[in-house]
PyMOL Python script that loads the backbone (N, CA, C, O; Angstrom):
from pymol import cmd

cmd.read_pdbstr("""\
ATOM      1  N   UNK A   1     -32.726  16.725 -42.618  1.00  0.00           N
ATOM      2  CA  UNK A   1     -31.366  17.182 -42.365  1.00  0.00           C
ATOM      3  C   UNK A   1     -31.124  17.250 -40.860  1.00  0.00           C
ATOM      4  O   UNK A   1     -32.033  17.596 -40.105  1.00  0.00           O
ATOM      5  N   UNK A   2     -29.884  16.916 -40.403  1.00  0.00           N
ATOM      6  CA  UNK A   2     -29.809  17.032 -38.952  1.00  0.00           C
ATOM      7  C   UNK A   2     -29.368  18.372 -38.535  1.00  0.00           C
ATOM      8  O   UNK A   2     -28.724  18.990 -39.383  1.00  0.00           O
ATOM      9  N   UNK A   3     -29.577  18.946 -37.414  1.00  0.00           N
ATOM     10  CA  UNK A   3     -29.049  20.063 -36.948  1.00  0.00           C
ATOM     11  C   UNK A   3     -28.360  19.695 -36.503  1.00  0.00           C
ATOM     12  O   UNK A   3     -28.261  18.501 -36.217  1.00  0.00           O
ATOM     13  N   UNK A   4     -27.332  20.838 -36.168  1.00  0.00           N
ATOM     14  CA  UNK A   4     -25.937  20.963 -35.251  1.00  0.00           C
ATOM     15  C   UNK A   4     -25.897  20.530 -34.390  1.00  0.00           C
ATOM     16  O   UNK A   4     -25.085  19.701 -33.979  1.00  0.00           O
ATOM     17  N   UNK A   5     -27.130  21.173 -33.693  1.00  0.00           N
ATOM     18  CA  UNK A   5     -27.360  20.715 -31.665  1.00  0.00           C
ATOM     19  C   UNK A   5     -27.307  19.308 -31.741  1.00  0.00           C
ATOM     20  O   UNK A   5     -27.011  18.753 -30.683  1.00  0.00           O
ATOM     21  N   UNK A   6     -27.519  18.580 -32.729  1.00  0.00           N
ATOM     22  CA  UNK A   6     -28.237  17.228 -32.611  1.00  0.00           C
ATOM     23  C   UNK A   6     -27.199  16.480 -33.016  1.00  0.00           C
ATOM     24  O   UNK A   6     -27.256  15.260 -32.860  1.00  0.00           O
ATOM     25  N   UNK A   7     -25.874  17.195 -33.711  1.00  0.00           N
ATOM     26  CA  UNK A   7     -24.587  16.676 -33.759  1.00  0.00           C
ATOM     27  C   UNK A   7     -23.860  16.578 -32.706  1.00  0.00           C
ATOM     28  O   UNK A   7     -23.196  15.641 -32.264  1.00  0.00           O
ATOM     29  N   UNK A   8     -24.079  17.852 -32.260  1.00  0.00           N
ATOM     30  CA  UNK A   8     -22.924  18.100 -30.988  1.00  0.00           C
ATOM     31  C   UNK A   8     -23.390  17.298 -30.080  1.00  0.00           C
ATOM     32  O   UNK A   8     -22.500  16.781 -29.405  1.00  0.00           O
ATOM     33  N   UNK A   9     -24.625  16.952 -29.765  1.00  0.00           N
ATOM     34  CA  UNK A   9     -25.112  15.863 -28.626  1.00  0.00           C
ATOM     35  C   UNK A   9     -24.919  14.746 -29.152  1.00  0.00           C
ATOM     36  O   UNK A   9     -24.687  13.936 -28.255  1.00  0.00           O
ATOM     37  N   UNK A  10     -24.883  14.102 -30.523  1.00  0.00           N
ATOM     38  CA  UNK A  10     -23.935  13.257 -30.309  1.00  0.00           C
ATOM     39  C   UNK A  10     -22.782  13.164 -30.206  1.00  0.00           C
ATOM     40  O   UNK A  10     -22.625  12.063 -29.678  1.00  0.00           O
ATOM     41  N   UNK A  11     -21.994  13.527 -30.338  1.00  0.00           N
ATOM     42  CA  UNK A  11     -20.689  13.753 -30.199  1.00  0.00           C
ATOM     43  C   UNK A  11     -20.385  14.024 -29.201  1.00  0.00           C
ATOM     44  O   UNK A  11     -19.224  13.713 -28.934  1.00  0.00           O
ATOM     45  N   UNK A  12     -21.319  14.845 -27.912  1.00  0.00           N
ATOM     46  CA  UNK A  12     -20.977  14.859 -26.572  1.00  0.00           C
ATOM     47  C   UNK A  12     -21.283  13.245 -26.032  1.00  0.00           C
ATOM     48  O   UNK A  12     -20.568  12.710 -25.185  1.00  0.00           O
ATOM     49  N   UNK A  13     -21.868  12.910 -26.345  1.00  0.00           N
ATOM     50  CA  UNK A  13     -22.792  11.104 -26.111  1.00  0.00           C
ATOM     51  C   UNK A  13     -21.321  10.873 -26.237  1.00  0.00           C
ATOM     52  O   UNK A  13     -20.595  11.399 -25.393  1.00  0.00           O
ATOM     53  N   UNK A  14     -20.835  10.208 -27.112  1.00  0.00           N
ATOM     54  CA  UNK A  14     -20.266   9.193 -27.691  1.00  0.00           C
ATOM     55  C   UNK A  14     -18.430  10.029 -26.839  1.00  0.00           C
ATOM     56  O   UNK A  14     -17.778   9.145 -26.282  1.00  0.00           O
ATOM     57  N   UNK A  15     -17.975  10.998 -26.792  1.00  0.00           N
ATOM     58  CA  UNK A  15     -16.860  11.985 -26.050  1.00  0.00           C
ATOM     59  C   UNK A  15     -17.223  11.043 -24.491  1.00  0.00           C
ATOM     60  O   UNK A  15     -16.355  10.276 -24.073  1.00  0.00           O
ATOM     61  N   UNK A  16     -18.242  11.160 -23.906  1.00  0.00           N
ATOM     62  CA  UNK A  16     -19.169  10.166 -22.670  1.00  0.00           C
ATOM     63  C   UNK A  16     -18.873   8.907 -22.620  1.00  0.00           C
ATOM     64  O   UNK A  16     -18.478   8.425 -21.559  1.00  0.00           O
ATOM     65  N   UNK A  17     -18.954   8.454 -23.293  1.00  0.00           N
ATOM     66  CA  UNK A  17     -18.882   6.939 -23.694  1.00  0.00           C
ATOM     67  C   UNK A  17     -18.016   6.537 -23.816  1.00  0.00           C
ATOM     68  O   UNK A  17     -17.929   5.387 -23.385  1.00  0.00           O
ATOM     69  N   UNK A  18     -16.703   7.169 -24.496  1.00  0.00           N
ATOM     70  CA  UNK A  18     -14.952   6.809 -24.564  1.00  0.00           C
ATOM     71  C   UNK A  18     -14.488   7.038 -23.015  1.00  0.00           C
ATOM     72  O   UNK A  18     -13.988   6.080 -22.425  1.00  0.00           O
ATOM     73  N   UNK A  19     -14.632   8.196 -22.395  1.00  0.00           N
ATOM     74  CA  UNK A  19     -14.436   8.682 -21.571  1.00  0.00           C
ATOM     75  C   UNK A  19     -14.601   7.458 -20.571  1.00  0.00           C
ATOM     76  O   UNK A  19     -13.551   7.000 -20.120  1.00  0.00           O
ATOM     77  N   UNK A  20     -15.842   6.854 -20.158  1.00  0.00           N
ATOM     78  CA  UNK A  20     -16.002   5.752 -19.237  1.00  0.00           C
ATOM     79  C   UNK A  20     -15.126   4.744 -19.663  1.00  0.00           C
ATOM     80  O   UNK A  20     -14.319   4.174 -18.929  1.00  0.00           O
ATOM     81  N   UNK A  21     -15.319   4.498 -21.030  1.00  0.00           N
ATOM     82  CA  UNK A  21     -14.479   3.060 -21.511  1.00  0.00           C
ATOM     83  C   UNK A  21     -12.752   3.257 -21.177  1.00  0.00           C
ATOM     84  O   UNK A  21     -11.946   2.335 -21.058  1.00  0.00           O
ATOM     85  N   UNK A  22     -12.534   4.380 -21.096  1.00  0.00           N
ATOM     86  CA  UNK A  22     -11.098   4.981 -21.146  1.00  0.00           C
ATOM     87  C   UNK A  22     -11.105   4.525 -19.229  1.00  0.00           C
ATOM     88  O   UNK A  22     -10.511   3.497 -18.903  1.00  0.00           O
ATOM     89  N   UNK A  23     -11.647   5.184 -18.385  1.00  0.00           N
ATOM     90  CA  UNK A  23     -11.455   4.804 -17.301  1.00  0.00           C
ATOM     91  C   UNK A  23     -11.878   3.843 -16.808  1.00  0.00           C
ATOM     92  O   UNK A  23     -11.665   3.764 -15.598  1.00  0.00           O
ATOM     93  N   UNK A  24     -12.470   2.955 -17.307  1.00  0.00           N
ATOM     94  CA  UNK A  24     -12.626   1.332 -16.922  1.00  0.00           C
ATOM     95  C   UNK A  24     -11.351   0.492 -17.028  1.00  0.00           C
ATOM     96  O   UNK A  24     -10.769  -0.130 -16.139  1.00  0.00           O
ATOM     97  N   UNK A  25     -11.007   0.642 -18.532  1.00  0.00           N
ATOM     98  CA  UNK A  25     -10.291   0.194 -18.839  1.00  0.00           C
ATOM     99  C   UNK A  25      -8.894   0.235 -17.829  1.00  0.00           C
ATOM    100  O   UNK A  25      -8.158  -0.679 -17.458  1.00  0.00           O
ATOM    101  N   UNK A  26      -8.865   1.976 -17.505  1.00  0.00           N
ATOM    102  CA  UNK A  26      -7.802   2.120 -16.390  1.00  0.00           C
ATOM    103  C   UNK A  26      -7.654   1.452 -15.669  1.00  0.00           C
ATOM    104  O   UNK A  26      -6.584   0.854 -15.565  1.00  0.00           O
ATOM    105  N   UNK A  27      -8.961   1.212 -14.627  1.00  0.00           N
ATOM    106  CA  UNK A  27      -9.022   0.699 -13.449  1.00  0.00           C
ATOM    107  C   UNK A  27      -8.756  -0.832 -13.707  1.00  0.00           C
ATOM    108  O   UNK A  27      -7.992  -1.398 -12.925  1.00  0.00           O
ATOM    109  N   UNK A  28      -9.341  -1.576 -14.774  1.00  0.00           N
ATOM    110  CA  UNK A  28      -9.151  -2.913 -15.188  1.00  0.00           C
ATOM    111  C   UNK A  28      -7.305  -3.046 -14.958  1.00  0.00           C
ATOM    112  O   UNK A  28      -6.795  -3.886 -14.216  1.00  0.00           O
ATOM    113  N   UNK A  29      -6.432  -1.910 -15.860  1.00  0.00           N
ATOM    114  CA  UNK A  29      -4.965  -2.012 -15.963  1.00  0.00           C
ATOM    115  C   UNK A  29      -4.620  -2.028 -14.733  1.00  0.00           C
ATOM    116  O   UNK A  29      -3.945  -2.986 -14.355  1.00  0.00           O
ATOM    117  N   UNK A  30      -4.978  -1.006 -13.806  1.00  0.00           N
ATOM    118  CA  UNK A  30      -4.412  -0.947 -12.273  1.00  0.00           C
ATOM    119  C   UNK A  30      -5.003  -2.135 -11.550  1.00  0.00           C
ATOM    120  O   UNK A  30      -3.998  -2.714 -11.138  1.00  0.00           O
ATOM    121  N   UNK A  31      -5.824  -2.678 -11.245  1.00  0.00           N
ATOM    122  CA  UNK A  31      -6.261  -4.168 -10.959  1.00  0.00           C
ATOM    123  C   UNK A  31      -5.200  -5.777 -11.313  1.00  0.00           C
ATOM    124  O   UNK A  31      -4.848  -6.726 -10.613  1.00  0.00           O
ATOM    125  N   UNK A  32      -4.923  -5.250 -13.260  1.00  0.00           N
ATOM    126  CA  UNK A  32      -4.458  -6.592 -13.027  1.00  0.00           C
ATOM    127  C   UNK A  32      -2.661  -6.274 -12.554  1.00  0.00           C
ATOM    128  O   UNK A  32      -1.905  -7.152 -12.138  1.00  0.00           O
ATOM    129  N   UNK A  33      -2.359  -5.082 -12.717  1.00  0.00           N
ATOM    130  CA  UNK A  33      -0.652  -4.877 -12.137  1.00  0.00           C
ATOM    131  C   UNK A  33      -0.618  -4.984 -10.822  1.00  0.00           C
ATOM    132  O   UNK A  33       0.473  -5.205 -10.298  1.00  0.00           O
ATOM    133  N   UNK A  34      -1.922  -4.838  -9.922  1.00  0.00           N
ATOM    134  CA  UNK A  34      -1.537  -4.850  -8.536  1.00  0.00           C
ATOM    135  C   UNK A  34      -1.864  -6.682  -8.486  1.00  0.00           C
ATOM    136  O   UNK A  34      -0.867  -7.178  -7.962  1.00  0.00           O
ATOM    137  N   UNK A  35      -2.450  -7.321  -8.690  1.00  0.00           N
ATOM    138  CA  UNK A  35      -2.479  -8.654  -9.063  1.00  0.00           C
ATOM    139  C   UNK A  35      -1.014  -8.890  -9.178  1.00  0.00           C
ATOM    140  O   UNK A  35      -0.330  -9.343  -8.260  1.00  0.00           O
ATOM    141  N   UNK A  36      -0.487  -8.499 -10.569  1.00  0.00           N
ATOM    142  CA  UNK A  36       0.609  -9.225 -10.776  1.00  0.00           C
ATOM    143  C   UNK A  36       1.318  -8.666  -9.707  1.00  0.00           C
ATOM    144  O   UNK A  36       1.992  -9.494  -9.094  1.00  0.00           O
ATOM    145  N   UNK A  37       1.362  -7.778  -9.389  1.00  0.00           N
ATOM    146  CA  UNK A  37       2.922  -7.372  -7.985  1.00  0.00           C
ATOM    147  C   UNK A  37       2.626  -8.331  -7.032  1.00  0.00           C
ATOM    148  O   UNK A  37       3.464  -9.203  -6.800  1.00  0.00           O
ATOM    149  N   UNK A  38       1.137  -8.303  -6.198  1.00  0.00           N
ATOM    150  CA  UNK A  38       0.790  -9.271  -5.156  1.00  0.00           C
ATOM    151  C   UNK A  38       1.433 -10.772  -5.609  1.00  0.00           C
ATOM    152  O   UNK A  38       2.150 -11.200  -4.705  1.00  0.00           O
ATOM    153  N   UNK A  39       1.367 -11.631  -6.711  1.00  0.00           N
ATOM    154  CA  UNK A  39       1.701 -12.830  -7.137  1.00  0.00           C
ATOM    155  C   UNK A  39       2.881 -12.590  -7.215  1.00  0.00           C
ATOM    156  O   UNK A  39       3.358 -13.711  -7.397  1.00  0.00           O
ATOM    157  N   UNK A  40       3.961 -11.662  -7.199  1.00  0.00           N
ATOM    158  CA  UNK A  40       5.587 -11.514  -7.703  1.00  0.00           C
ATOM    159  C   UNK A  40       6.016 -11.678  -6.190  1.00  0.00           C
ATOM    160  O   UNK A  40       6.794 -12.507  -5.719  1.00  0.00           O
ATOM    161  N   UNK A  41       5.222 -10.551  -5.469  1.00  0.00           N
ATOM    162  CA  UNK A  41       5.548 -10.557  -3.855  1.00  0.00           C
ATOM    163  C   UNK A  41       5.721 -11.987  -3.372  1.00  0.00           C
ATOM    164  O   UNK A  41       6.788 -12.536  -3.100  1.00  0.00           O
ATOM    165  N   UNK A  42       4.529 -12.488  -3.311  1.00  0.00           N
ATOM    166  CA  UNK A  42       4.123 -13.934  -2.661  1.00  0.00           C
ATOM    167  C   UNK A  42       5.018 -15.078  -3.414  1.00  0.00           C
ATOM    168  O   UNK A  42       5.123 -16.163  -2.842  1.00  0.00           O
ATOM    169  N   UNK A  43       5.509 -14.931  -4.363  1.00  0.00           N
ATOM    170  CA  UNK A  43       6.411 -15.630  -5.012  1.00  0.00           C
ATOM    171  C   UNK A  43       8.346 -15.370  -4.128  1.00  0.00           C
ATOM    172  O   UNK A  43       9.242 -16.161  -3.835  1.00  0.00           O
ATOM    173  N   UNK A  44       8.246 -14.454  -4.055  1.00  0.00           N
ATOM    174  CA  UNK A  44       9.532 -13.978  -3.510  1.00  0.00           C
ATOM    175  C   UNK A  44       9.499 -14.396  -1.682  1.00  0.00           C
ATOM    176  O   UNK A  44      10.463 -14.240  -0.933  1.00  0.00           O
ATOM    177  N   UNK A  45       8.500 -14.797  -1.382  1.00  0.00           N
ATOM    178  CA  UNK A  45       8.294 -14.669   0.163  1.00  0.00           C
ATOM    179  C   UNK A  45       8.589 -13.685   0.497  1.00  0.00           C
ATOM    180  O   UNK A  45       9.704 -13.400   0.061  1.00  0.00           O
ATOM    181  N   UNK A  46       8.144 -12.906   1.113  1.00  0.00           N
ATOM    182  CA  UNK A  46       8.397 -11.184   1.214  1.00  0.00           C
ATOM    183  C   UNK A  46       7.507 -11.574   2.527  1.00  0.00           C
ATOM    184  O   UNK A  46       6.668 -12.457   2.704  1.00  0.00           O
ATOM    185  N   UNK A  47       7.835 -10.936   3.056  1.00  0.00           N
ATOM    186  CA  UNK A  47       7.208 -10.875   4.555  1.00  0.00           C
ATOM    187  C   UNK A  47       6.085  -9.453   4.380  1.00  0.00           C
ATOM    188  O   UNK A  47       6.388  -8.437   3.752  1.00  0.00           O
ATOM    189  N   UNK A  48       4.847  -9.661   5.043  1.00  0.00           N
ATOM    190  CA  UNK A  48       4.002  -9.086   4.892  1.00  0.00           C
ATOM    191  C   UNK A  48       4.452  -7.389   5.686  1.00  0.00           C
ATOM    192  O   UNK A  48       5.599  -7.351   6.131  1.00  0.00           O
ATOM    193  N   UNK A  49       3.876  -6.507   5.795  1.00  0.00           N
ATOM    194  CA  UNK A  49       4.451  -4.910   6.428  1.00  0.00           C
ATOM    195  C   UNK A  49       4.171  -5.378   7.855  1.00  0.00           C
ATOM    196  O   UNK A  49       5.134  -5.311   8.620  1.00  0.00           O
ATOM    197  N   UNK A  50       2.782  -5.934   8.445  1.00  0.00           N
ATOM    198  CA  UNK A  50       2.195  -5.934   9.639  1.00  0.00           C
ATOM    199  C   UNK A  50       3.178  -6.684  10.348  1.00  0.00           C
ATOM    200  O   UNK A  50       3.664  -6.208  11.374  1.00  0.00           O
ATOM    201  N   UNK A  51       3.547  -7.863   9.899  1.00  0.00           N
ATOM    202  CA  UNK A  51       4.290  -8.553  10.130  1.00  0.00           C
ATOM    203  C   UNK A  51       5.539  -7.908  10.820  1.00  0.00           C
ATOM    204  O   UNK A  51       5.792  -8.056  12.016  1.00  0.00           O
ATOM    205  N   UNK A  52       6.268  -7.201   9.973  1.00  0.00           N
ATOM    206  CA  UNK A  52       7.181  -6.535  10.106  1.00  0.00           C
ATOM    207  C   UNK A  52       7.509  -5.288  10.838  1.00  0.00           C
ATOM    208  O   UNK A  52       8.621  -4.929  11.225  1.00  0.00           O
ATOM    209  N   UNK A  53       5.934  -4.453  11.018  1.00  0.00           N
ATOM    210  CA  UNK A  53       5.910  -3.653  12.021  1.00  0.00           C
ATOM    211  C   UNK A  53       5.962  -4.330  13.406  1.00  0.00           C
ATOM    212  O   UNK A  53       6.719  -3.900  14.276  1.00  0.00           O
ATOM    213  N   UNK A  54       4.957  -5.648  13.656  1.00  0.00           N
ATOM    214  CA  UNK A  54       4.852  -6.159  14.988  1.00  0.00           C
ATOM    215  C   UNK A  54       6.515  -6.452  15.190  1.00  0.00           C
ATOM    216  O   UNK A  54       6.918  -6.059  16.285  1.00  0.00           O
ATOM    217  N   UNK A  55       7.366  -6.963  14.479  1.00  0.00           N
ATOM    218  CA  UNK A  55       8.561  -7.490  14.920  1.00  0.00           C
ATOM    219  C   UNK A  55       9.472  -6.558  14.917  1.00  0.00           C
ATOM    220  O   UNK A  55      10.587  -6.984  15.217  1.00  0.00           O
ATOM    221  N   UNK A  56       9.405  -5.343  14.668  1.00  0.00           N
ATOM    222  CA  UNK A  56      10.220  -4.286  14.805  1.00  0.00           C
ATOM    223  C   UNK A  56       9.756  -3.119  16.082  1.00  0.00           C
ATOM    224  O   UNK A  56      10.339  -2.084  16.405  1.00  0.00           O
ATOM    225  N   UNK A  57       8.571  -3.688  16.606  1.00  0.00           N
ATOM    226  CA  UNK A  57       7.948  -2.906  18.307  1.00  0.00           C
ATOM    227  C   UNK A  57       8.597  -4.242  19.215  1.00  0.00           C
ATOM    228  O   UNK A  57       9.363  -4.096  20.168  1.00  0.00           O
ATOM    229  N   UNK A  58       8.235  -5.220  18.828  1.00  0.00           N
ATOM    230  CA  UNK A  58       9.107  -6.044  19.795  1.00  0.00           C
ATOM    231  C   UNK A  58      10.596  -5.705  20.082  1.00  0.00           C
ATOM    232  O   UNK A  58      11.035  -5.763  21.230  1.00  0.00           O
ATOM    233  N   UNK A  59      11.256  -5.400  19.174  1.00  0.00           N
ATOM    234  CA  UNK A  59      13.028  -5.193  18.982  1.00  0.00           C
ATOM    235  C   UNK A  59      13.218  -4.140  19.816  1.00  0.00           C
ATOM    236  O   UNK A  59      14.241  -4.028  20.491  1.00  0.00           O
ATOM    237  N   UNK A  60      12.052  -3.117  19.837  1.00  0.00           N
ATOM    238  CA  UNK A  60      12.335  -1.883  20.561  1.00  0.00           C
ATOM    239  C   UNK A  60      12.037  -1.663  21.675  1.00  0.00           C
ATOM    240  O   UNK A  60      12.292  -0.617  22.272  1.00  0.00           O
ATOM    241  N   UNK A  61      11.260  -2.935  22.265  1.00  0.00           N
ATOM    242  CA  UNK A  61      10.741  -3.025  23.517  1.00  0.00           C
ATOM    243  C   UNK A  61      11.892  -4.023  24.168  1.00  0.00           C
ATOM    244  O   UNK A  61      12.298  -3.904  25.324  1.00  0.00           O
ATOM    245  N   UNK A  62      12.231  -4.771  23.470  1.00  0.00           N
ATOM    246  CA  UNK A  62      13.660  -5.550  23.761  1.00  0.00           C
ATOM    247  C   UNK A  62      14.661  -4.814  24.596  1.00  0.00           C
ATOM    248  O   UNK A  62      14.981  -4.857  25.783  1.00  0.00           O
ATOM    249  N   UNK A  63      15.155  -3.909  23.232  1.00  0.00           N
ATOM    250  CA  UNK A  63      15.915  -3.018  23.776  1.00  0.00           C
ATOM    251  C   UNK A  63      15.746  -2.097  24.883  1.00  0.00           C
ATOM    252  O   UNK A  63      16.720  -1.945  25.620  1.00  0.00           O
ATOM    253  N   UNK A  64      14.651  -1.438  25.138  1.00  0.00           N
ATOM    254  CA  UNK A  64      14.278  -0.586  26.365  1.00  0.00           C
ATOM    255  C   UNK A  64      14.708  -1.133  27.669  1.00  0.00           C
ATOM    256  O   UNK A  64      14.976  -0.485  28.681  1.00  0.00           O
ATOM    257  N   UNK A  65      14.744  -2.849  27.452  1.00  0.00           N
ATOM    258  CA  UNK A  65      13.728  -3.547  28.412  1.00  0.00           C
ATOM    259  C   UNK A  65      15.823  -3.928  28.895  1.00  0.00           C
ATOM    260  O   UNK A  65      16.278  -4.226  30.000  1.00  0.00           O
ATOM    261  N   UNK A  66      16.470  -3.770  27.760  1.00  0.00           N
ATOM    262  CA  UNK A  66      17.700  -4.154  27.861  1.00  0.00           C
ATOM    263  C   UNK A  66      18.403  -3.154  29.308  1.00  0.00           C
ATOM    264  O   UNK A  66      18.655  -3.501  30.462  1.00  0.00           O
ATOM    265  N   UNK A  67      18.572  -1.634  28.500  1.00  0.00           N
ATOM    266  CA  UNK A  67      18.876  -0.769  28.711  1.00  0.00           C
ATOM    267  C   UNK A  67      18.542  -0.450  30.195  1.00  0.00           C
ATOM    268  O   UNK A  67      19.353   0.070  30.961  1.00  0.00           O
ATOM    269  N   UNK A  68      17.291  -0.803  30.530  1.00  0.00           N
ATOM    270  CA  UNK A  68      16.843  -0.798  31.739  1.00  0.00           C
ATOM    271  C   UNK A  68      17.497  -1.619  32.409  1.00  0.00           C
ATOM    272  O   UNK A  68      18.136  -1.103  33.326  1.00  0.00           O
ATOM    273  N   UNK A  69      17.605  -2.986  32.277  1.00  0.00           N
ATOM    274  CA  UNK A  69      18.395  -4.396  33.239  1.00  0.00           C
ATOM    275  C   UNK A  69      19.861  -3.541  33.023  1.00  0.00           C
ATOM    276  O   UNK A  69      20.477  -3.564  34.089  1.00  0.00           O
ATOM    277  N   UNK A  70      20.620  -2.778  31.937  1.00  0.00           N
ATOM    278  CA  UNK A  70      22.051  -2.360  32.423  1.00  0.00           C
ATOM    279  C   UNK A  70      22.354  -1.653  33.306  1.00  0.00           C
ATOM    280  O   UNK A  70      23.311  -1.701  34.079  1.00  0.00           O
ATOM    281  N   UNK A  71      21.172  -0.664  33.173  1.00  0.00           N
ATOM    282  CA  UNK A  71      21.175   0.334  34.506  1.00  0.00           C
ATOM    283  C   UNK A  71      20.837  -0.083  35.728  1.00  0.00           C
ATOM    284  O   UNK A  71      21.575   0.366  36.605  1.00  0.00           O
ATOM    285  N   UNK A  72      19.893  -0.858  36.132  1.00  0.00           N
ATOM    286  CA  UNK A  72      20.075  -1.717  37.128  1.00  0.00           C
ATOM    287  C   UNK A  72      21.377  -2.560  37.793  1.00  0.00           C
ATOM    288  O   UNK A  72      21.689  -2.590  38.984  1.00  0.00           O
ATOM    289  N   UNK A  73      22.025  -3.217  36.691  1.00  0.00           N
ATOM    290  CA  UNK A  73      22.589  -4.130  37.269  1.00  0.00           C
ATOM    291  C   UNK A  73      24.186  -2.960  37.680  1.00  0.00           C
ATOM    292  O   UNK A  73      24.822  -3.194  38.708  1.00  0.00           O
ATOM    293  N   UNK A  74      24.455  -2.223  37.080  1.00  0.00           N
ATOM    294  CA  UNK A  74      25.147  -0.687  37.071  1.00  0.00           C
ATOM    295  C   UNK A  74      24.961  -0.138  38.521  1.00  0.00           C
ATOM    296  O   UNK A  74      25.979   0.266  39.083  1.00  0.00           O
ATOM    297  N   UNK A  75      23.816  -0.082  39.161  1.00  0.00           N
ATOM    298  CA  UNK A  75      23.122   0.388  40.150  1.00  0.00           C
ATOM    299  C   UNK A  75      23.869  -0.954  41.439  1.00  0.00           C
ATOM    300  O   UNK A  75      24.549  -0.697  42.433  1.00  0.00           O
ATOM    301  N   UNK A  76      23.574  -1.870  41.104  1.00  0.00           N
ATOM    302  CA  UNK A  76      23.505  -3.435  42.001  1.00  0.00           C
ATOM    303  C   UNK A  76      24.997  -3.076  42.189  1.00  0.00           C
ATOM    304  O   UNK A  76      25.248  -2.436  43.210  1.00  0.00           O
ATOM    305  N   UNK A  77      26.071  -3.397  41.335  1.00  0.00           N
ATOM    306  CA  UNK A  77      27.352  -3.062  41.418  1.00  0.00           C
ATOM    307  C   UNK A  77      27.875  -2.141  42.142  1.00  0.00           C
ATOM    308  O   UNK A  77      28.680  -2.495  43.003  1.00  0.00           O
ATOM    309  N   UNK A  78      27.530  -0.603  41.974  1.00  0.00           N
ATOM    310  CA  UNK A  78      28.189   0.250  42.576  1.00  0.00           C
ATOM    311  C   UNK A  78      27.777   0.188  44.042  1.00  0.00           C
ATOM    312  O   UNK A  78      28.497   0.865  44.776  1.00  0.00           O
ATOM    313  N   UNK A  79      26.938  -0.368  44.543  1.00  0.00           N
ATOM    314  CA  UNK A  79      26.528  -0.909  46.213  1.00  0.00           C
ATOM    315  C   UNK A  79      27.445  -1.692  46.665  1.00  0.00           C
ATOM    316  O   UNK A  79      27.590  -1.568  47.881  1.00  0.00           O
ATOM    317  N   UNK A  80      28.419  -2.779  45.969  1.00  0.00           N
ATOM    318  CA  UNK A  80      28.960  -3.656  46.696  1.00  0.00           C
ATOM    319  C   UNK A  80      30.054  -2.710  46.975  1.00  0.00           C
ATOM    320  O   UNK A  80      30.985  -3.041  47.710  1.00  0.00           O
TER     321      UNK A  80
END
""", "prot")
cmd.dss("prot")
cmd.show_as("cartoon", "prot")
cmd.util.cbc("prot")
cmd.orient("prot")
C-alpha cells in the first residue's frame, strides 16, 4: 500500500514538472511574439530607436548651433 508522504511527493514531483513546462512554454510564447513583432517591424521599415536618437541629437545641435549664428549675426548688425 502506498503512504500519503509518498503521494504527496508525488504530486509535489509532478505540481514541479507542470510548473517548468508551464514556464518554458511561456518563454517559448514570448520568444516567438517578439520574433513576430521584429519581422512586422522590419517589414514596415521602421527605422531602428538608435537611429533615431542619433538623428534627433543632431537636430538639437543644429538648432543650438542656429540660435547661436542669430545672435551673432544680431550682434554684427547692431555695430553698423
Amino acid at each position: 500500500m502506498t503512504k500519503p508522504k509518498e503521494i504527496i511527493d508525488d504530486i509535489a514531483q509532478l505540481a514541479g514538472g507542470a510548473a517548468g513546462l508551464i514556464g518554458s512554454a511561456s518563454q517559448q510564447i514570448r520568444d516567438d511574439i517578439k520574433t513576430r513583432v521584429e519581422d512586422v517591424a522590419d517589414r514596415m521599415d521602421l527605422v531602428p530607436r538608435e537611429d533615431l536618437d542619433r538623428v534627433e541629437a543632431l537636430l538639437h545641435k543644429a538648432l543650438d548651433d542656429q540660435k547661436d549664428m542669430l545672435a551673432r549675426i544680431e550682434t554684427l548688425e547692431a555695430k553698423k
